[in-house]
N, C-alpha and C positions, 0 to 999 in steps of 0.2 A: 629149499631147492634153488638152484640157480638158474633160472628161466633164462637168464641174457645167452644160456649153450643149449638152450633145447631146441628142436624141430617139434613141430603139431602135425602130426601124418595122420594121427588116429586117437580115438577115443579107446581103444583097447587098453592102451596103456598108463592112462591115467587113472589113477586111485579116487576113490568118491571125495576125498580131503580137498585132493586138488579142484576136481569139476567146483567143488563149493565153492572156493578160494579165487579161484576165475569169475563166477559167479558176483563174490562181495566185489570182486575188484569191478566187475560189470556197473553195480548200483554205482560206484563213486563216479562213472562215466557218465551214467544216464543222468548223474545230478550235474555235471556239466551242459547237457544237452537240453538243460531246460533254462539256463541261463540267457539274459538277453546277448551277451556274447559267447558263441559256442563255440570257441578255441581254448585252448591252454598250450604252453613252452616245453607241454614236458617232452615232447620227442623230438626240440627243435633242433638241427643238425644229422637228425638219423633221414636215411633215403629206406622208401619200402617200391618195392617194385611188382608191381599185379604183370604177375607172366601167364597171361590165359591163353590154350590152346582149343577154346571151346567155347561157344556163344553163352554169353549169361547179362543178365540185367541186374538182377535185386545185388549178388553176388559181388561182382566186380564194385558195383556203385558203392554198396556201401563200405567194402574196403577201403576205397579212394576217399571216401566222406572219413572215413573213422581214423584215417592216416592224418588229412587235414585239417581234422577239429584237432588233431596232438602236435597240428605242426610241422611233421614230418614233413621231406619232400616227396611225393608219390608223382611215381614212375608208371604208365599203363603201356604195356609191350601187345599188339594187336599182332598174332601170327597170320593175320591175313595180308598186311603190310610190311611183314620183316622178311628176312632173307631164309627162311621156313620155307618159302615159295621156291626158294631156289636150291630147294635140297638139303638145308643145314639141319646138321642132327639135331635134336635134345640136348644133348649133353655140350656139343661147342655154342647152340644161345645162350645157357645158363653159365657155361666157364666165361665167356663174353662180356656178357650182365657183370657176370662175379668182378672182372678185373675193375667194371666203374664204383668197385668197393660200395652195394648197396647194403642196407643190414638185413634186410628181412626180405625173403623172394614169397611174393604168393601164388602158389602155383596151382591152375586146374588145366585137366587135360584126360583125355578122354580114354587113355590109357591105365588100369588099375595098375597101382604102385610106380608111378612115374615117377611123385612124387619122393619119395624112398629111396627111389633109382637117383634122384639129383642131391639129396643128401651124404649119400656116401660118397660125392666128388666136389662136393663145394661147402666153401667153411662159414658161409651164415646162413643163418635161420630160415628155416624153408615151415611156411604157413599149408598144410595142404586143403588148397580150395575146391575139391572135388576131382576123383580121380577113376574115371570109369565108371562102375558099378561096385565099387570098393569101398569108402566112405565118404562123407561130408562132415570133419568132424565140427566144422565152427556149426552148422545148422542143428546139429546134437545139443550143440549148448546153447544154443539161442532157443530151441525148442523147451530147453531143462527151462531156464530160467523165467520161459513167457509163460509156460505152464505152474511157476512158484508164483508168478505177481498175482495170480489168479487165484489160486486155489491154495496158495501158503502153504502147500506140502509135495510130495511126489510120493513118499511110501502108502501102497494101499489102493491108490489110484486106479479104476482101471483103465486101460489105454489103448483104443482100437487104434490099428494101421490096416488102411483098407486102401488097395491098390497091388500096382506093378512092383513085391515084393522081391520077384527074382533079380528085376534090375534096377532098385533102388539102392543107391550107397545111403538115401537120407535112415533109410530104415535099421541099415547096420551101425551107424552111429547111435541113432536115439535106443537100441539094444543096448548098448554101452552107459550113455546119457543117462537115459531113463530106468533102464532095467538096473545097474546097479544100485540106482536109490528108491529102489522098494516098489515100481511101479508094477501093478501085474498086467502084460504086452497081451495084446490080441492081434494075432497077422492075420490079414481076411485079405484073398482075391480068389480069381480061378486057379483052381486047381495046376495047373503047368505054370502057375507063376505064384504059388505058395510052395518053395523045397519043405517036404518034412524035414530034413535035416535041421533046419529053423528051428523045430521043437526041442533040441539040443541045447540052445542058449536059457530055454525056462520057459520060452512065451506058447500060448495055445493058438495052435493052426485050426484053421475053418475055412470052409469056402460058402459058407453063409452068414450075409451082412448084418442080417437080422438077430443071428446068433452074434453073431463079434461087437452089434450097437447096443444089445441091451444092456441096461442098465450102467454103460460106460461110463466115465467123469470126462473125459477125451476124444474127441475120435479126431487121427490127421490123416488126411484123404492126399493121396496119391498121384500124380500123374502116372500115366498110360505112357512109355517110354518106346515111344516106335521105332524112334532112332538108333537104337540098342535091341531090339529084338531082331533075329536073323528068321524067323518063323511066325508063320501065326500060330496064336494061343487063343485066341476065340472068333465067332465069324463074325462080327463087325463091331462100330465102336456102338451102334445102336443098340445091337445085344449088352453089349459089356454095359451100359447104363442101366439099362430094364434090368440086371442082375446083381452090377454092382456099383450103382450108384447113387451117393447119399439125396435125399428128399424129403421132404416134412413127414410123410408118412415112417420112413424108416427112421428118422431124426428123432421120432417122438418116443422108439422104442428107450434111446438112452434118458440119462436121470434128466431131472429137472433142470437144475442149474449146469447140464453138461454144456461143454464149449467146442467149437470148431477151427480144426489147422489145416495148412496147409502148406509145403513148404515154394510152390510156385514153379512153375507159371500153372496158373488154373485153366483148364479146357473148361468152360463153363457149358452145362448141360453135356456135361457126360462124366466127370467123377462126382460133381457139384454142380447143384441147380443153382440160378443166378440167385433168389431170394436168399437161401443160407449163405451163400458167399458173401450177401451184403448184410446179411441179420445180422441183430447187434449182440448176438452169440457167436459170430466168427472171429475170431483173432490173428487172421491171416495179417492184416493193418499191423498189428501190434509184434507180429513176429518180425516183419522188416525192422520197425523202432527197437525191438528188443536188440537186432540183429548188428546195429551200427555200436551199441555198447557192448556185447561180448567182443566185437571185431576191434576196436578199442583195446578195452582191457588182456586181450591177448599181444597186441601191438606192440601196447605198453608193458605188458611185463617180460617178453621175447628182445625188444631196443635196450632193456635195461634202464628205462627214463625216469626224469629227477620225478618229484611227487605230485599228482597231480593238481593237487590244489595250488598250485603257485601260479 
């Protein structure tokens, strides 16, 4: 494949071969990242540009970190300070960006398929860093791979998602992620924020937690996305905890050795009580570190850069 012409919009389209393939390329970053010097040459001369329309911390950072451990020059576009404010479309930022001949735009914004939308009008590689309620495909793959250091496998798995199902893009990626390599998905929330239609991709709808924790190898817990809801779906966040939200007691229903995600920012004590957030069964920590090597490895194989070991 020749990654240096592709766009990353989604995990729809990639074949389990590749998710792998991104994957090994991930291990040969994270073995950079544990070097006492954690840069390498390979992307030295390519520009990567974070065009965020939308507030994010783990997200942004660690693209800017994974641009600069390769060397690259990284470019961070805040549409709170650019001429966004003053009216300019989507499309004249991006042709804009495009003329300072960047190679790789990474783009989140709160619009589903924005992304998509700036692909068909600009000729490099467009990263899509979360896009409405649409996908998140790099957190798809940082979720595949923090869940293989673990558990050395993904087919057979089970895998709760307990949360704000309707408007989670993280959830339609790890479908993709996850589900194409053998995981059996469990979607748990309230009901108006579980589509049956869901049950279309393979995975089993519930809107009890206690059903979707037993016996799990997985559970990744959700945020509550208010920002994105035009309505209410349940009467407060106090109910939505006393119903659906993880605790020792309901923790204990899953297996032994299960582990806890999350893909951030966590409301603590209301999807997740602070103790499991910090138990040393949460792998929330390790999804960020997982996160800076897929973002990496995607970088690098999208710039088209020399090898990394040099």
């Amino acid at each position: 494949m020749e990654w240096h012409r592709r766009h990353v919009l989604g995990l729809s389209d990639f074949r389990p071969e590749e998710m792998e393939f991104v994957i090994d390329t991930a291990r040969s970053m994270e073995e950079v990242l544990t070097r006492d010097i954690k840069k390498v040459p390979a992307l030295r001369g390519k520009t990567v540009v974070n065009l965020f329309f939308e507030a994010s911390t783990r997200t942004r950072t660690s693209f800017e970190i994974a641009g600069k451990r390769l060397s690259a020059d990284v470019v961070n576009f805040s549409s709170g300070t650019s001429s966004v404010t003053k009216g300019e479309t989507l499309l004249d930022t991006a042709r804009n960006i495009e003329a300072m001949k960047p190679n790789i735009l990474v783009v989140r914004h709160s619009a589903s398929g924005a992304p998509l939308f700036l692909s068909r009008h600009v000729s490099c590689s467009i990263i899509n860093a979360g896009d409405g309620a649409n996908e998140h495909p790099t957190q798809g793959l940082l979720d595949l791979y923090t869940i293989l250091k673990v558990k050395g496998k993904i087919a057979g798995l089970k895998i709760a998602l307990v949360g704000d199902i309707l408007h989670s893009r993280v959830v339609r990626s790890d479908l993709h992620s996850l589900g194409r390599m053998g995981a059996k998905l469990w979607l748990c929330g309230p009901a108006p924020l579980v589509p049956r239609e869901m049950e279309r991709t393979g995975a089993i709808v519930t809107s009890d937690i206690r059903e979707a924790v037993r016996g799990a190898d997985v559970i990744i817990m959700l945020r509550i996305q208010l920002e994105r809801q035009k309505t209410a779906y349940f009467p407060s966040l106090r109910e939505y905890s006393r119903m659906f939200g993880l605790n020792r007691d309901v923790f204990s229903l899953a297996k032994d050795d299960a582990v806890i995600m999350h893909p951030g920012p966590i409301n603590r004590g209301v999807e997740l009580s602070d103790e499991l957030a910090d138990c040393e069964r949460s792998l929330v920590l390790r999804q960020v570190e997982s996160g800076v090597a897929v973002r990496m490895a995607l970088l690098y194989l999208l710039a088209g850069g020399s090898h990394v070991a040099h």
